[in-house]
Each structure stands twice: as C-alpha cells, then as structure tokens.
C-alpha positions in Angstrom: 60.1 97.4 72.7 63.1 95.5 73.1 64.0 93.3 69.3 66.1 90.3 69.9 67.5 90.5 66.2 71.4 89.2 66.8 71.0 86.1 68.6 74.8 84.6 69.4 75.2 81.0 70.3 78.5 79.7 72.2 78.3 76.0 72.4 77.0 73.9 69.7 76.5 70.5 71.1 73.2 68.8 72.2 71.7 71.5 73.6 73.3 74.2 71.6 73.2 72.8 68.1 69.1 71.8 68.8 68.4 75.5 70.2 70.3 77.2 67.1 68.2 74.7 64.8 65.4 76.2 65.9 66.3 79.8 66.2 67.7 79.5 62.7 64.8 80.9 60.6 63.6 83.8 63.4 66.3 85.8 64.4 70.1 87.3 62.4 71.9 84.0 64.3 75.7 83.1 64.5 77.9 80.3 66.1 80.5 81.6 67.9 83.1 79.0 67.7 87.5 78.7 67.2 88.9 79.0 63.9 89.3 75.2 63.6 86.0 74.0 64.9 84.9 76.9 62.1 86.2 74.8 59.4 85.3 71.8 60.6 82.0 72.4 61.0 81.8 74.4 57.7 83.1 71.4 56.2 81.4 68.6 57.9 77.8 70.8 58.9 75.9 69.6 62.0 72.9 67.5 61.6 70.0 68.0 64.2 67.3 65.2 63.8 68.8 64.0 60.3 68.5 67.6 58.8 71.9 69.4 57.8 72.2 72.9 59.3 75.0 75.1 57.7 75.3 77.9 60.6 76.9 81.2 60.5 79.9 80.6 62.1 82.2 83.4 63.6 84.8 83.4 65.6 86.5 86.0 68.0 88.2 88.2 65.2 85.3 88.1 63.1 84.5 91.8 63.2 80.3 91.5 63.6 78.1 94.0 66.0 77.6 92.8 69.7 75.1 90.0 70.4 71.4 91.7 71.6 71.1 87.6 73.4 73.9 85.6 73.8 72.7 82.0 74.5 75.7 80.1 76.3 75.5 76.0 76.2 78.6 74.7 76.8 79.6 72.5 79.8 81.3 74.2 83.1 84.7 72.9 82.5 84.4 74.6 79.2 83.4 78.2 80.9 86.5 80.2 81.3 88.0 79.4 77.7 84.0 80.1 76.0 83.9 83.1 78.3 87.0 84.9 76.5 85.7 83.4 72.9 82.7 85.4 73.5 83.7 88.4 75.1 83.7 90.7 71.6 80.7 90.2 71.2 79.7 91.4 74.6 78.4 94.9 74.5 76.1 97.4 76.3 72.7 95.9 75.9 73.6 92.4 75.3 71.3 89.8 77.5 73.4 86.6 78.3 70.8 83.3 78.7 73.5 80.6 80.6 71.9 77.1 80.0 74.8 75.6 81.7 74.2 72.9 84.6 74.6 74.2 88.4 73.6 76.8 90.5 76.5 79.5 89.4 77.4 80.0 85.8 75.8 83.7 86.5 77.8 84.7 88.9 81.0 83.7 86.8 79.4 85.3 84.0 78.7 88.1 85.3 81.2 89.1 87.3 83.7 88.9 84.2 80.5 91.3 82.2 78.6 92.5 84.4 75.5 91.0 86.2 72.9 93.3 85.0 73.8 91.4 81.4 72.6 88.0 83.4 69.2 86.3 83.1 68.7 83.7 85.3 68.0 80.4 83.1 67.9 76.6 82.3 66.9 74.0 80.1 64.8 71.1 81.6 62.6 68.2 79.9 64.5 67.5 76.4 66.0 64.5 75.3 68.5 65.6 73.0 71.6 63.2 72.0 74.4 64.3 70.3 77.2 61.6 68.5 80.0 63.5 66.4 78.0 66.1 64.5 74.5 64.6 64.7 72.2 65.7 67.0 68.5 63.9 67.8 66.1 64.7 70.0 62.4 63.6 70.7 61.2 66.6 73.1 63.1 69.9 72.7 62.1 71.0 76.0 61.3 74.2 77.4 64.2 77.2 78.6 62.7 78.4 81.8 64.3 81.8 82.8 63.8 85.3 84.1 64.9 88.2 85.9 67.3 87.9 89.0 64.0 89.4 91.1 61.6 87.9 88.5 60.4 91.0 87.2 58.8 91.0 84.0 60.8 93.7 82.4 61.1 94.2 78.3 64.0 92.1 77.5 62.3 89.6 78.8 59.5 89.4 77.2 60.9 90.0 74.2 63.0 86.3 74.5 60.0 84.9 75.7 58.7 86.3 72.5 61.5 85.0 70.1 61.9 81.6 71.8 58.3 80.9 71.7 58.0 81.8 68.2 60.7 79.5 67.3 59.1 76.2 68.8 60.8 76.3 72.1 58.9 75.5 75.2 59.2 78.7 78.1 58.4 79.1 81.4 58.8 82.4 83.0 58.3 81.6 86.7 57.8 84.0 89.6 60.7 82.3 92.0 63.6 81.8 89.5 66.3 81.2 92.5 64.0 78.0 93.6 63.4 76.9 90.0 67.3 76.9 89.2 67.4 74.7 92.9 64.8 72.3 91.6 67.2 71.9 88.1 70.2 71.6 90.3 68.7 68.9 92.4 67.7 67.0 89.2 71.0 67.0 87.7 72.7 65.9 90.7 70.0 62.8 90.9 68.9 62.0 87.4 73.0 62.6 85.6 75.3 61.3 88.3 73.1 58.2 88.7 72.4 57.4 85.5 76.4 57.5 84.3 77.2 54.9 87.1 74.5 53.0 85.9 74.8 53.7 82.7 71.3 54.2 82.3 69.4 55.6 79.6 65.8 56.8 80.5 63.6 54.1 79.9 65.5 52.3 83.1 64.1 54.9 85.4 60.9 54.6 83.5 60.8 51.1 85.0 63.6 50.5 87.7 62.2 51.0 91.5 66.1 50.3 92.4 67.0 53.0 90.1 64.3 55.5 90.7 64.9 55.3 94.9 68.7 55.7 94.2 68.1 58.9 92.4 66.1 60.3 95.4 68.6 59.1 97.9 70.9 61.4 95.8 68.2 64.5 95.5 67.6 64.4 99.0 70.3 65.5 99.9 70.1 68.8 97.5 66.8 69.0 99.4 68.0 68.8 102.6 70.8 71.7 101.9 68.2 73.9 99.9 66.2 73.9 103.0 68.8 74.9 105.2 69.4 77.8 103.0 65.7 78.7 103.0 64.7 77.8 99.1 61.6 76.3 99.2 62.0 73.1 97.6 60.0 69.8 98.7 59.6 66.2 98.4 56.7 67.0 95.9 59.5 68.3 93.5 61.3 65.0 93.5 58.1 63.2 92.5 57.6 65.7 89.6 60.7 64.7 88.0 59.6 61.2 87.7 56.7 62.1 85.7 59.1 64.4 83.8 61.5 61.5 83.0 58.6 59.0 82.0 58.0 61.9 79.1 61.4 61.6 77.4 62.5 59.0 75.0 63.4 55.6 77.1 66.3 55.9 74.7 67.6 59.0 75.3 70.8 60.0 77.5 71.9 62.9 80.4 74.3 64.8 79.4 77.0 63.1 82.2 75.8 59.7 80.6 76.9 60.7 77.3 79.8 62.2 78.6 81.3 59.0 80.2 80.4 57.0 77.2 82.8 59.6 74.9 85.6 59.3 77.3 84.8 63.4 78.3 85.2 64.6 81.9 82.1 65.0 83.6 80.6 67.8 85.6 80.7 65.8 88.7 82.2 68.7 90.3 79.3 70.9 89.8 76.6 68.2 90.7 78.5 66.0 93.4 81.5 68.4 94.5 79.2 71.1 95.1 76.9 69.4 97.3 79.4 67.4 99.5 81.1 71.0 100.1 77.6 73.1 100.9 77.2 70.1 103.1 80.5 70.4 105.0 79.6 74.1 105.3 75.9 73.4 106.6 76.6 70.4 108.7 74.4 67.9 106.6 75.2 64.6 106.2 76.2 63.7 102.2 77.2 60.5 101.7 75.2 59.4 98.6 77.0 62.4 96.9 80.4 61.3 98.3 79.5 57.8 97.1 78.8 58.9 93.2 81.6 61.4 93.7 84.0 58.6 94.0 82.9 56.4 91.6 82.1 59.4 88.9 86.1 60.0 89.6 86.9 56.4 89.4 84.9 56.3 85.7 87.2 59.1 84.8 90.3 57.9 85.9 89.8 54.4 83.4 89.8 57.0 80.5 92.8 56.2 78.6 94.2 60.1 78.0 94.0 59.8 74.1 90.4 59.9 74.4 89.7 61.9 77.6 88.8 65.2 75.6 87.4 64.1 72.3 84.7 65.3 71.1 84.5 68.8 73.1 81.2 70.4 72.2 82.5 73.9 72.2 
C-alpha cells in the first residue's frame, strides 16, 4: 500500500494555508516557499481561523527527500515561477494534486514532470478568506479528484485515505474530465460576477438579478462543453445555487478578493478561455466578452504600487 508520508504544499494562501492546517498533524508536511516569504512567514506565522500555525518551511536549496504528494494552490499567473520552486522536490513516485482554477494546470504540469505524476483535482464548496497572514473559513470544503481514466488505483486511495483523515471533505467521482467542467463553469459564473459586483455570497443567496447574471455567464461554458461532448447540463447550474446558499453570506471568491487587494485576476483562465474555445467552436460569447472587459478595466484602475501585493505564493 501506497503511504502518503511527505506531503509538500506550494502556495500558502486561502486555500493552501487552510489545507496545510489541516494536514498538519497527519502527515511529515512542509511549505515550499522563497527564501524571503520563508522569513517572513517564520517571523510573522500564518493564522488559519485565529489559530497560529508555524509550518515547516523550505525552500528550493533546502536539501529534503522528494514529495510522495505535492499539493499545488497557487493562482495560474503564479504557475511557471511555483513550477521551478518545486521542481526538487519532484521525484519518481511523487503524485502532484493541482487545485488551481481552469481546465489545464495538468497539462502544464505535467508536461514540464511528466503526466503520469498528475491527478486530476479541485477544490469546490469552502469559504475560505484570506487578509495578510490570516486566514478564516466557515466550510473547508471537499478536494474532489482522481485518476485521468478514473481508475481507483493505490495512490489514490491512499490520499483519499490521508485527506479524509485530516477533516477534509473528498469526492472521488467516476467522470473526473466532466467534474473539472462543472468547477470550470462555476468559476467563470460565480468569480467573474461577483468581482464586478463586488459581491460576497450572501448577495447571491438573495439577488434574482445576481443569480440570473451568473447563469447568463455559465451558459455559455455549457454551451461549449456540449459542443465538445462533456456531459454537463442546466441541472449543474442549479446545483451550484444550492452550493452557494451553504457558504458563509460573508465569505468571498477568490477573483473577489483578488480585486479588492489590487492583485491581477484570473480572468484569463475563466473569461479569456471561454471567449477563445468560443471563437474556435463558433458559439456566441458575449457575456464572457462583457465581464472580460470590465474584469480588464478593474485591473487597469490598479495604481501599479499595489497591483502585486500580497502574492500568495
């Protein structure tokens, strides 16, 4: 049996730092970060829900064995520069769990480590919020992942093992292409929406205006999905409304807490990707384009002292 003893973690922001708070006490776990995010963080510690956390933090000379999971939760502008922090630590039988947004953080992955490294994998249904070095959640969510062909092979079962074990919600589903679809059309409804709006939760807990512009926005994922034979449906969009009335009516997407830092967004990945599978499919995207432009336009009123504060690398 497959033991998931070194557990790496690149990224220790909202996601990352409530993950690794959990993981702490169940597995040998370290925080790959840079040297100067190493002592600031040593320094400062990271606070998940009020509790301090001093992680084992390493950094690429650190001379420690290869991960047996890397967990990577960082943002996808962040990718190619977390990709070389991590690649030490990269060996033979290390599994690589990529919690990024989108529909293609394993193919980047892998292609720079190989995709038999690669399990398929997001995060959905948390509420975590992260300001400076504190991060609070209500609902940790659950990691849904698995096998490129959904087998249930032993290194999968052994994460399911060690995440479930450590509090954190799994779902192993038999279709993990569709599942990371039905994430993807989320994000691009539920983030891009909400930093125009600059919504927290509770407003689509009670907005019709803002609950129909988010479908608007997923139906067009839908529309492309089904041109590319994933079976997503309407039904899908209705379960993330009773997702979303779960979560704390104060808690924040990620893009939502990204524009209110001053950060670039991900508007590329959600937005960008859809208007250009639509150009190549032929289908119509102009809620997309809409949030596109004005995601850009938010961006563009960032005065550049501030645009990349508070990276969560």
């Amino acid at each position: 049996m497959i033991n998931m003893k070194n557990v790496y973690i690149a990224g220790i922001g909202a996601i990352g730092s409530m993950i690794a708070s959990r993981l702490q006490k169940n597995c040998r776990l370290k925080v790959i970060v840079d040297a100067g995010r190493k002592k600031r963080y040593s320094e400062e510690g990271i606070y998940v829900n009020d509790e301090k956390y001093d992680f084992d933090y390493i950094t690429p000379d650190d001379t420690e064995p290869p991960a047996d999971l890397l967990i990577i939760a960082v943002k996808n502008r962040h990718l190619e520069q977390v990709i070389e922090t991590v690649r030490s630590f990269v060996g033979k039988n290390t599994s690589i769990l990529s919690l990024l947004n989108g529909i293609d953080s394993e193919q980047i992955i892998g292609s720079q480590f190989g995709m038999e490294h690669m399990l398929y994998s997001f995060i959905v249904a948390t509420d975590s919020v992260r300001v400076k070095n504190r991060t609070n959640y209500t609902n940790v969510g659950k990691i849904v992942f698995g096998e490129k062909n959904s087998e249930i092979t032993p290194r999968v079962t052994a994460v399911k093992t060690l995440l479930e074990r450590s509090g954190i919600g799994v779902e192993v589903p038999c279709d993990i292409t569709r599942e990371i679809w039905w994430k993807f059309m989320l994000n691009v409804g539920i983030n891009q929406t909400s930093a125009v709006l600059r919504a927290p939760y509770g407003v689509y807990q009670k907005s019709e205006s803002a609950r129909s512009l988010m479908r608007n926005a997923c139906m067009e994922v839908l529309n492309i999905a089904q041109k590319k034979k994933i079976n997503l449906t309407n039904e899908d969009i209705d379960n993330y409304f009773r997702i979303i009335n779960g979560l704390a009516a104060n808690g924040k997407t990620s893009m939502l807490q990204d524009v209110e830092a001053g950060r670039g967004t991900e508007v590329e990945t959600f937005a960008g990707a859809v208007i250009r599978m639509g150009k190549e499919l032929d289908i119509p995207t102009p809620v997309n384009e809409i949030l596109y432009a004005m995601i850009k336009t938010i961006e563009g009123t960032y005065e550049s002292s501030i645009l990349f504060q508070g990276r969560n690398i």
